[in-house]
C-alpha positions in Angstrom: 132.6 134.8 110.8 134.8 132.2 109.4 133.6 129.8 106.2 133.3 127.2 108.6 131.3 128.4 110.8 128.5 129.9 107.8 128.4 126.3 106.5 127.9 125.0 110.2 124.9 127.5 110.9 123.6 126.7 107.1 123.7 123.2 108.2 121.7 123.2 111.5 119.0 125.3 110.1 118.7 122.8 107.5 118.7 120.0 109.5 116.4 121.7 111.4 113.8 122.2 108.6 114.1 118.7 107.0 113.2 117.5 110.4 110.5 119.6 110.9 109.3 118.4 106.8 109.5 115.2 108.2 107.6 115.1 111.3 104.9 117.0 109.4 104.2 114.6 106.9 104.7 111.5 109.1 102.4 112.9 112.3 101.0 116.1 111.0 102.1 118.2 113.6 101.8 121.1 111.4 105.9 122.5 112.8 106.4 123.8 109.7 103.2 126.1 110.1 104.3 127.0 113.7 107.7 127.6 112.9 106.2 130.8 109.9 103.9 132.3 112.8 100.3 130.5 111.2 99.1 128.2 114.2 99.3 128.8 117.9 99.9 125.3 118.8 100.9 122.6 116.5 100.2 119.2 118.7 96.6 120.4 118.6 94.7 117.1 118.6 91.2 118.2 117.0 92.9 119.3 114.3 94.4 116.6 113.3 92.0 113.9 114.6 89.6 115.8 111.7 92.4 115.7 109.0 92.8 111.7 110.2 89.1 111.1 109.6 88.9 112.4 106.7 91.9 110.7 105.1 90.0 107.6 106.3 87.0 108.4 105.1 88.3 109.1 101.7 90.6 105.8 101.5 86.8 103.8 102.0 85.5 105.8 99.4 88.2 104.8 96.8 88.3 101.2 98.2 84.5 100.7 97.7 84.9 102.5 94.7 87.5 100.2 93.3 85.8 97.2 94.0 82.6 98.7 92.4 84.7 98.9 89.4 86.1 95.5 89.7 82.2 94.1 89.9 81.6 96.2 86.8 84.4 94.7 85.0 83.5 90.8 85.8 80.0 91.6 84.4 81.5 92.9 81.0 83.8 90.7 80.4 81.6 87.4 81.2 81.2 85.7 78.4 76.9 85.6 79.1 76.9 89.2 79.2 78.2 89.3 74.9 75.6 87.0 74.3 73.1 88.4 76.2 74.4 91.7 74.1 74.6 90.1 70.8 70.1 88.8 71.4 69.2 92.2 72.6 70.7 93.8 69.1 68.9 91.5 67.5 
């Protein structure tokens, strides 16, 4: 085989795997895994329905979580609350 065509089969099996990277990480079709022989069927729904779900139910958790933290530092930083601190030491 010629130099060319090496670098033009390198090429299209790297194309080939970027894609795949891509379309993983954008729709988590898990090619990548199908591609190395570790799923049967990578467009299976369930699967990633579940993963979905719990990306969203981890996003609410930080979001709550956050604004917990945000209520928390109003409170401290409210001039009533040093007062209130500065009487109770008392």
């Amino acid at each position: 085989m010629s130099t060319l065509s090496l670098l033009m089969l390198f090429s299209g099996i790297a194309t080939i795997a970027l894609i795949a990277c891509y379309l993983d990480a954008k729709f988590q079709w898990r090619l990548n895994d199908w591609m190395n022989g570790q799923c049967d069927n990578p467009f299976i729904s369930s699967e990633t329905k579940t993963l979905k779900a719990c990306i969203q139910e981890k996003d609410e958790k930080i979001d709550a979580l956050t604004q917990r933290i945000e209520t928390l530092e109003a409170i401290v930083t409210e001039p009533a609350y040093e007062l209130n601190k500065k009487i109770n030491a008392l």
